[in-house]
Structures are given as structure tokens and as C-alpha cells.
C-alpha positions in Angstrom: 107.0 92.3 99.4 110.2 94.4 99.3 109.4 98.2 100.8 109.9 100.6 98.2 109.6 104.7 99.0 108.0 106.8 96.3 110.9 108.1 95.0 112.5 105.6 94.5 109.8 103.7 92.4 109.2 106.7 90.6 113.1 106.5 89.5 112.5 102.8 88.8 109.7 103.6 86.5 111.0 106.4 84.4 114.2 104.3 84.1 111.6 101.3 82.6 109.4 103.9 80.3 112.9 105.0 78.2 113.3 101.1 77.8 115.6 100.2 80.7 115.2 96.2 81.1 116.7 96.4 84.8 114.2 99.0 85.6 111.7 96.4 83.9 113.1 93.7 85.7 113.1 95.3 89.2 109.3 96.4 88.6 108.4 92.8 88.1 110.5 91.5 91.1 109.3 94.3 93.6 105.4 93.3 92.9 105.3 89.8 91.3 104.4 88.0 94.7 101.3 90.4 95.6 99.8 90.6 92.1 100.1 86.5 92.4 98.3 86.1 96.0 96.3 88.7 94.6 95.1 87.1 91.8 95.4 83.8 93.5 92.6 85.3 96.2 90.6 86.3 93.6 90.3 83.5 91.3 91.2 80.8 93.6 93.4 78.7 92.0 97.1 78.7 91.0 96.6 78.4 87.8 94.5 81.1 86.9 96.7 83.4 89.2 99.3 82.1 87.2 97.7 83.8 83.9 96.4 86.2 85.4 100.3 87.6 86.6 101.3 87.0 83.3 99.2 89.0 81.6 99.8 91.8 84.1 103.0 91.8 83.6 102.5 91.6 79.8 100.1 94.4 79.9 102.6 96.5 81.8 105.1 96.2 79.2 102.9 96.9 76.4 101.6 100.4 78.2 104.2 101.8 80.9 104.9 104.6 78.4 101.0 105.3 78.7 101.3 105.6 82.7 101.3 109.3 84.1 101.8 109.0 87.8 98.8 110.7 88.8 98.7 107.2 91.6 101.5 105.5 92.7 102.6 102.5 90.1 101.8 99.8 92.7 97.6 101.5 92.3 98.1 101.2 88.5 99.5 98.0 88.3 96.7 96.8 90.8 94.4 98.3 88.9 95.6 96.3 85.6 95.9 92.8 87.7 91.9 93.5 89.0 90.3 94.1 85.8 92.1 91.3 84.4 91.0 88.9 87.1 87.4 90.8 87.2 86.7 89.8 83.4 87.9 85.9 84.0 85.0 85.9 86.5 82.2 87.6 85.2 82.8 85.4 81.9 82.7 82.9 83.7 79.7 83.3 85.8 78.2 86.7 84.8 75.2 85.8 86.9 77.0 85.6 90.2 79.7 88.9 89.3 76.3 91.4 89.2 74.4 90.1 92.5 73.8 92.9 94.5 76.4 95.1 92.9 74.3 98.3 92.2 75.9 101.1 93.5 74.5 102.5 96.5 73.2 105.9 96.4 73.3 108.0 100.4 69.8 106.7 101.0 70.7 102.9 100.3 73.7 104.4 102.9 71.8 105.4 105.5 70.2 102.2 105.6 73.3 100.3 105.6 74.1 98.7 109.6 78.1 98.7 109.6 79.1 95.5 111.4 81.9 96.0 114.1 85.1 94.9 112.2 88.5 94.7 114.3 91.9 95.6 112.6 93.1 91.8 111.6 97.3 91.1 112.4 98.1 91.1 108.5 101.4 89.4 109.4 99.6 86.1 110.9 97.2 86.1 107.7 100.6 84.8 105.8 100.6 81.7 107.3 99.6 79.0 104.6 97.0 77.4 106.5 95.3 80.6 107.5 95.4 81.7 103.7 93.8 78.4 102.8 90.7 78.6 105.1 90.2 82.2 104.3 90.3 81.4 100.7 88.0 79.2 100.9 85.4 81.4 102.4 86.4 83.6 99.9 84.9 81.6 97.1 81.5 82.4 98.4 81.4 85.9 97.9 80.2 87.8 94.4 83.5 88.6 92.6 83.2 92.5 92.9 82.9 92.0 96.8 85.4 89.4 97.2 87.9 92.0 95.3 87.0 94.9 97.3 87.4 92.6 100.9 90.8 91.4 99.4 92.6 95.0 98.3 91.5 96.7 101.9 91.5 93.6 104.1 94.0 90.8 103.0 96.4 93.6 100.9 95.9 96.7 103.4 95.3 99.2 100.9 94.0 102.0 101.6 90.1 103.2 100.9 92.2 105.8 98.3 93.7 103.2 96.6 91.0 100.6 96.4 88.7 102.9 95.1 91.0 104.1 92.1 91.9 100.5 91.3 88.5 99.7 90.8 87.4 103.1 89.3 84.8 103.7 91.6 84.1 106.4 94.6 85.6 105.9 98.0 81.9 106.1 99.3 81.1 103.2 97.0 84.3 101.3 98.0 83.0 101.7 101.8 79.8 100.4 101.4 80.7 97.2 99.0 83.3 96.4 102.0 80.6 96.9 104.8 78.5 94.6 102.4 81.4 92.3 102.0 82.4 92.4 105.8 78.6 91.7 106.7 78.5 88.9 104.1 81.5 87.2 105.4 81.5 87.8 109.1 79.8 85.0 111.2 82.7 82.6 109.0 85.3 85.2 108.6 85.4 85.8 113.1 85.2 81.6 113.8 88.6 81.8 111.6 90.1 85.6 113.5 88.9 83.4 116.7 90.5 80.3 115.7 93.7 81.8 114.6 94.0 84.5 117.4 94.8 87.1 114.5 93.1 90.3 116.2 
């Protein structure tokens, strides 16, 4: 994705709120290809990611006026691509989107074992094959988990940001991860292993 400083999106953004297509334009070209992979992650096929940046995109036309940089427009753009991708899952399998999803309260914390977790080489991760065994893994998790373990792990962002995309507490958005990282790990270090990406 093309780097973009704060300022300058901010610019971009107020240019696209009075109605500038350009502005509109260079919004869609500077995050198109992460809401995509994204949604691709998430869902698990192209076609659904497809929809799924679409819609974004649609959404973000319809209510840029409505957003009040209080996060950076990358965190509410995210934020519109998640929930988007979050309610094609749970309608599709509601059952599996709520396993073990309760939000933990400090005792359920305290009893929580963090699994050591190395820093992965996010540049090697953009190799096609690497994306296509780790998607596959991917499938396996609950959608909330899967989500969270996408946005900090395969995206980067930070603990912050995650947790304001998905409107829940950093402490919350620590402790699905651990639960994501714990879920995953045994398949998740034969591929870091494989693929030298530590």
C-alpha cells in the first residue's frame, strides 16, 4: 500500500467530504488493495472480498461527510470493511461467529496462559503461496478471532486501532488475540518454520 502521513490524508479527506472526486478517487486507490486482502482473509474467497470492497467503498461514499477524525480514516474505513465482512459470516454460520466469544472479564484474564508469539517478517507473508497456506488455516478459526489475528497479525495494526475497529477495549482485543494465537499456533509455527518468516 502506498505510505500516506496524516496530514496528508487528512487533506485528502476534507478535499473528498466538500465533493472532490480526485480526493474520492485517491482515497479508493491508497486503500483498495488492503480492504481487498482484508476481506479476502476474512471471508476466504475472491468473490466475497470482491463484495465485500465494494460495498466499503460504497458505504464510504454514502457517509464521509459523517466521519469526524477522532481516528485516522484508514481505522474508520477498517472499521466499515470489518463489520461488513463480520455480518456475511455470522449470517452465514451464526453458530460458529459466537463460540467462545464472551468477553473476558480480569478474572477469565488472569487465567489466560499467553503463548510465546515471535514478531512475524510481514514482508515474506506477501508471497502468494505463504498467503495461501495461511489462509487456509485461517478458515478454522471463529470469525471474531480470525478478524482480530488478521488486523494485528497479517495487517500490523496496532492494539489501538484494532480495538476501535471492532468497538471493543484494548484489554478485550489482547485476550481474543492470545485466544486466537493459542488456537492457531501448533499450524500457524509449522508454516513461520517452513517459510523462515521470523
Amino acid at each position: 500500500m502506498e505510505k500516506i502521513n496524516l496530514k496528508t490524508e487528512k487533506q485528502i479527506v476534507l478535499k473528498a467530504q466538500s465533493g472532490d472526486r480526485n480526493a474520492l478517487s485517491s482515497l479508493v486507490s491508497l486503500y483498495e488493495n488492503r480492504i481487498y486482502h482484508l476481506a479476502l482473509r476474512m471471508l476466504g474467497n475472491e468473490q466475497d472480498a470482491e463484495d465485500i470492497l465494494q460495498e466499503t467503498f460504497m458505504v464510504m461514499l454514502n457517509k464521509i461527510h459523517q466521519f469526524e477524525g477522532n481516528s485516522s480514516f484508514y481505522t474508520w474505513l477498517y472499521r466499515i470493511a470489518v463489520n461488513l465482512g463480520l455480518r456475511l459470516i455470522k449470517s452465514r454460520s451464526p453458530e460458529k461467529f459466537n463460540i467462545s466469544l464472551d468477553d473476558p472479564d480480569s478474572e477469565q484474564i488472569k487465567n489466560e496462559v499467553l503463548s510465546e508469539w515471535h514478531e512475524i517478517d510481514y514482508e515474506k507473508i506477501g508471497h502468494k503461496h505463504i498467503r495461501s497456506k495461511i489462509n487456509s488455516v485461517l478458515k478454522e478459526l471463529p470469525g471474531m478471532y480470525r478478524t482480530i489475528f488478521i488486523l494485528r497479525d497479517l495487517h500490523g495494526t496496532s492494539v489501538k486501532d484494532t480495538s476501535k475497529i471492532l468497538n471493543i477495549s484494548e484489554s478485550n482485543t489482547k485476550i481474543r488475540l492470545m485466544r486466537a494465537r493459542n488456537f492457531l499456533k501448533e499450524k500457524l509455527e509449522k508454516i513461520v518454520k517452513e517459510e523462515d518468516l521470523l
